[in-house]
C-alpha positions in Angstrom: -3.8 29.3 3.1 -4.3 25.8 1.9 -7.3 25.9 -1.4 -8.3 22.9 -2.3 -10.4 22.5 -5.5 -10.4 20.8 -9.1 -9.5 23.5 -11.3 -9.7 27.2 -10.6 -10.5 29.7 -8.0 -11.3 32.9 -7.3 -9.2 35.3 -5.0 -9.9 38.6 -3.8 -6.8 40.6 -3.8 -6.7 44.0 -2.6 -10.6 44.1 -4.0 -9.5 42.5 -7.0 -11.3 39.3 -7.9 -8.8 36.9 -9.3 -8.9 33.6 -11.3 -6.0 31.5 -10.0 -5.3 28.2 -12.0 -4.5 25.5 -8.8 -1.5 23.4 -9.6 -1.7 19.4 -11.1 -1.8 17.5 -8.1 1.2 15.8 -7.1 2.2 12.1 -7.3 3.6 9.4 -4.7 5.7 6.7 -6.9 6.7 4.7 -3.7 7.0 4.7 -0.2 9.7 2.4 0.9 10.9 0.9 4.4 13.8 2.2 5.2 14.9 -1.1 7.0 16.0 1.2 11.4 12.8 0.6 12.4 12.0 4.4 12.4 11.9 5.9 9.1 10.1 5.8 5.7 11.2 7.1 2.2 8.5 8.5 0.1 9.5 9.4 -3.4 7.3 12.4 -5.6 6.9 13.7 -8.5 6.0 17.2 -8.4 7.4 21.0 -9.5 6.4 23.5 -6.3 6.8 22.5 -2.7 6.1 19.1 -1.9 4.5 19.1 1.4 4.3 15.4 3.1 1.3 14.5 5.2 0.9 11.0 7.5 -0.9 9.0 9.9 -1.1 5.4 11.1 -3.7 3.6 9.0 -7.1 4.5 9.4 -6.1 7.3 11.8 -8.3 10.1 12.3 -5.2 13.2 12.3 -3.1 13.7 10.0 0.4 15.0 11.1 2.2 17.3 8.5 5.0 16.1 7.8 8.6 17.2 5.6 8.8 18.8 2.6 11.3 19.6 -0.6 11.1 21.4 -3.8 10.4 19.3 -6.7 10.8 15.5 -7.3 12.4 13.6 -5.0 12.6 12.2 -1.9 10.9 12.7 1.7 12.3 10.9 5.0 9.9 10.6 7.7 11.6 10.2 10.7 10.3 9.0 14.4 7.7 6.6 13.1 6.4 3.7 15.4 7.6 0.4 13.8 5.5 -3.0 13.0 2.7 -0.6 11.7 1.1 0.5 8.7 1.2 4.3 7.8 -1.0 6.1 5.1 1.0 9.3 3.1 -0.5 12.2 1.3 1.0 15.4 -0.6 0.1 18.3 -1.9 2.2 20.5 -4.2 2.1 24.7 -3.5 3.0 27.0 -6.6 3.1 30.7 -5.8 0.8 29.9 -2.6 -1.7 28.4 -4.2 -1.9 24.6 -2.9 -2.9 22.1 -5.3 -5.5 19.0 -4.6 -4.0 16.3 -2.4 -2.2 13.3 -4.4 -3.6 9.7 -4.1 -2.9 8.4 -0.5 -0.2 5.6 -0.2 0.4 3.0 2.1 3.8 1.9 3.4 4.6 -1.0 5.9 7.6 0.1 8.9 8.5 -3.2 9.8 9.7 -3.5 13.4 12.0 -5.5 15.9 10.3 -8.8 16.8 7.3 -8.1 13.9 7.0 -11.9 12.9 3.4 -12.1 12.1 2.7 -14.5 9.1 1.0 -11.2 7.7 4.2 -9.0 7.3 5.8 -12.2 6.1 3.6 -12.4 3.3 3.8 -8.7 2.4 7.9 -9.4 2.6 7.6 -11.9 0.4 5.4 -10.1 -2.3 7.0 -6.7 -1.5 10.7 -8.3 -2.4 9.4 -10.2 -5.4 10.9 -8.2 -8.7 8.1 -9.5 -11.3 5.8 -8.0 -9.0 7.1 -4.7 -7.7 7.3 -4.3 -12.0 4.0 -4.2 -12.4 2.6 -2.2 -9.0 6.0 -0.4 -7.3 4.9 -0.4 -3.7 0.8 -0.5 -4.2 0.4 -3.8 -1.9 -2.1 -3.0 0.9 -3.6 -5.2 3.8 -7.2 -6.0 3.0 -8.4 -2.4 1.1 -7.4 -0.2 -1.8 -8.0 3.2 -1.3 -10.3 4.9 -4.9 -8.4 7.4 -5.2 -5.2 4.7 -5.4 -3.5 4.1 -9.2 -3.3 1.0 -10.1 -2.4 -2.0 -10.4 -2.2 -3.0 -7.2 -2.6 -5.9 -4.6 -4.2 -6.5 -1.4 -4.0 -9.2 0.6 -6.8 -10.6 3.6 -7.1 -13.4 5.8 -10.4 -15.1 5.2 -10.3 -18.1 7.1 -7.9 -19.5 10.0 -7.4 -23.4 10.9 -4.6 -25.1 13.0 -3.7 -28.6 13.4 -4.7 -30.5 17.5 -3.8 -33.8 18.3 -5.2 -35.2 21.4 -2.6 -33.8 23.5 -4.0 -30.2 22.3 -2.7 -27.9 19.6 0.9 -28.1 18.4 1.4 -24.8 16.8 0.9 -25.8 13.3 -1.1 -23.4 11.2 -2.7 -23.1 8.0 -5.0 -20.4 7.3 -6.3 -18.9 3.8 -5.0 -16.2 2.7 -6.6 -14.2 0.1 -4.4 -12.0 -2.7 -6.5 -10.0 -4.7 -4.9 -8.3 -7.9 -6.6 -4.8 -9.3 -6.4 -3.3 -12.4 -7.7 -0.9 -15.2 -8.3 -3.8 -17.7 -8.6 -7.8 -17.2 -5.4 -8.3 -18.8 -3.7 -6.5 -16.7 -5.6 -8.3 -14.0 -4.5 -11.6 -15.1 -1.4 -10.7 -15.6 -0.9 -9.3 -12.4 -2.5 -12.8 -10.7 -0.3 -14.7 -12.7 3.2 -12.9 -11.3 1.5 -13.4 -7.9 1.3 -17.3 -8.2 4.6 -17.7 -9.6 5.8 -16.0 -6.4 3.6 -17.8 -3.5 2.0 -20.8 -5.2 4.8 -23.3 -3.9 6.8 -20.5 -1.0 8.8 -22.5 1.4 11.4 -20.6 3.7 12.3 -18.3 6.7 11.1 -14.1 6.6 11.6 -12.3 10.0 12.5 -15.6 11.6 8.7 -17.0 10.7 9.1 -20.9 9.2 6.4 -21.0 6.5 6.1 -24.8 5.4 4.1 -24.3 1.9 2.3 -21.8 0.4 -0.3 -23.8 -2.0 -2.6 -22.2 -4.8 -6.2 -23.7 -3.4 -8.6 -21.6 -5.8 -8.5 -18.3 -8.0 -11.8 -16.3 -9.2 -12.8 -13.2 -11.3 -14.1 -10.2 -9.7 -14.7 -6.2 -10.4 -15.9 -3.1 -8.9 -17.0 0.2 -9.7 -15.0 3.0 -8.6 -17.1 6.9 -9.6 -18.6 4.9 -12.6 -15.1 3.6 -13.9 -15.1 -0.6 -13.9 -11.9 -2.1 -12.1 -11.1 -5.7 -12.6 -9.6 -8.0 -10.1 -8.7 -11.3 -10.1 -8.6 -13.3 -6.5 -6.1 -16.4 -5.8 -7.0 -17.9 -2.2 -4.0 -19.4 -0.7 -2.9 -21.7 2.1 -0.5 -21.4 4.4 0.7 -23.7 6.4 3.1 -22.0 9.1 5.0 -22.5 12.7 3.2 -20.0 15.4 4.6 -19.6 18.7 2.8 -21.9 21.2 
């Protein structure tokens, strides 16, 4: 029997009342695309049973998923590709199942996926300064509370495309918004600053999509509060000017 709780429990065994201690919840340090348009890696920390729990993002079931004993990793097989999935786990010690861990999101990119979206994740997602500072924490448009951080979203705010009076000619250039979180506002700047030096300036081909430029236009401060704890954020709106498919 699954208990969830924060700390301890009581369990009547054989008319005994006990006090069982529930075990630290578990952590998800990545959850990486494992590049056959099927699979995803999760890697966890953890000492009991690891048991691995998905769903397509913002799903309403959660599937169980594998498990293993202790850190390592977790192959999910038979996923759908060109979607987002959302990963949980929980860690059991002597059958008592500990809290869920922070859920994680993980991009399974697919055959054909050639929106400018996934091209911007690629591009952020394969950047080394930034997987430094937040792993594989770079989510379309939310970050979940429960989510460690640093971490990045990214959003579309606003699209445009160029016309000529013959009609449209399949040049783009919407804004893109990156927004960089983090426990403290120099972390947040920092974090904003690895993400200019990657896309302020981008030219080149992912998944076959011709991106022109990638320009800087604006940047601002921001925060939230998250169960009375201040996050800071910093937000860099970008254009991109890109081929679409007419």
């Amino acid at each position: 029997m699954a208990i969830f709780s924060n700390s301890v429990v009581a369990l009547a065994t054989g008319g005994v009342l006990l006090n069982v201690t529930l075990p630290t919840a578990p952590t998800i340090s990545a959850a990486v695309d494992n590049g056959d348009q099927d699979s995803i890696t999760v890697t966890v920390v953890g000492t009991g049973t690891i048991q691995l729990y998905y769903r397509l993002r913002n799903g309403t079931t959660w599937t169980t998923g594998n498990t293993r004993s202790g850190n390592g990793d977790i192959t999910e097989t038979g996923l759908d590709d060109a979607n987002w999935y959302e990963f949980y786990i929980t860690d059991t010690i002597n059958s008592v199942e500990s809290t869920p861990s922070a859920i994680t999101m993980a991009h399974l990119a697919g055959v054909g996926d050639t929106t400018i979206e996934t091209a911007l994740f690629t591009i952020l997602d394969g950047d080394a300064d930034t997987e430094a500072i937040v792993g594989a924490r770079i989510y379309p448009a939310i970050v979940y509370q429960t989510a460690d951080l640093p971490a990045v979203t990214f959003q579309q705010i606003s699209g445009a495309r160029t016309h000529t009076a013959g009609g449209p000619i399949s040049l783009a250039n919407p804004r893109f918004q990156v927004n960089c979180w983090a426990e403290t506002y120099a972390e947040s700047r920092q974090l904003a600053e690895t993400v200019r030096k990657c896309l302020d300036g981008y030219s080149g081909t992912v998944n076959t999509r011709a991106i022109d430029n990638i320009a800087l236009d604006n940047e601002l401060d921001t925060f939230k509060w998250i169960d009375s704890k201040k996050v800071y954020g910093k937000m860099l709106d970008f254009i991109v000017w890109f081929h679409e498919a007419t």
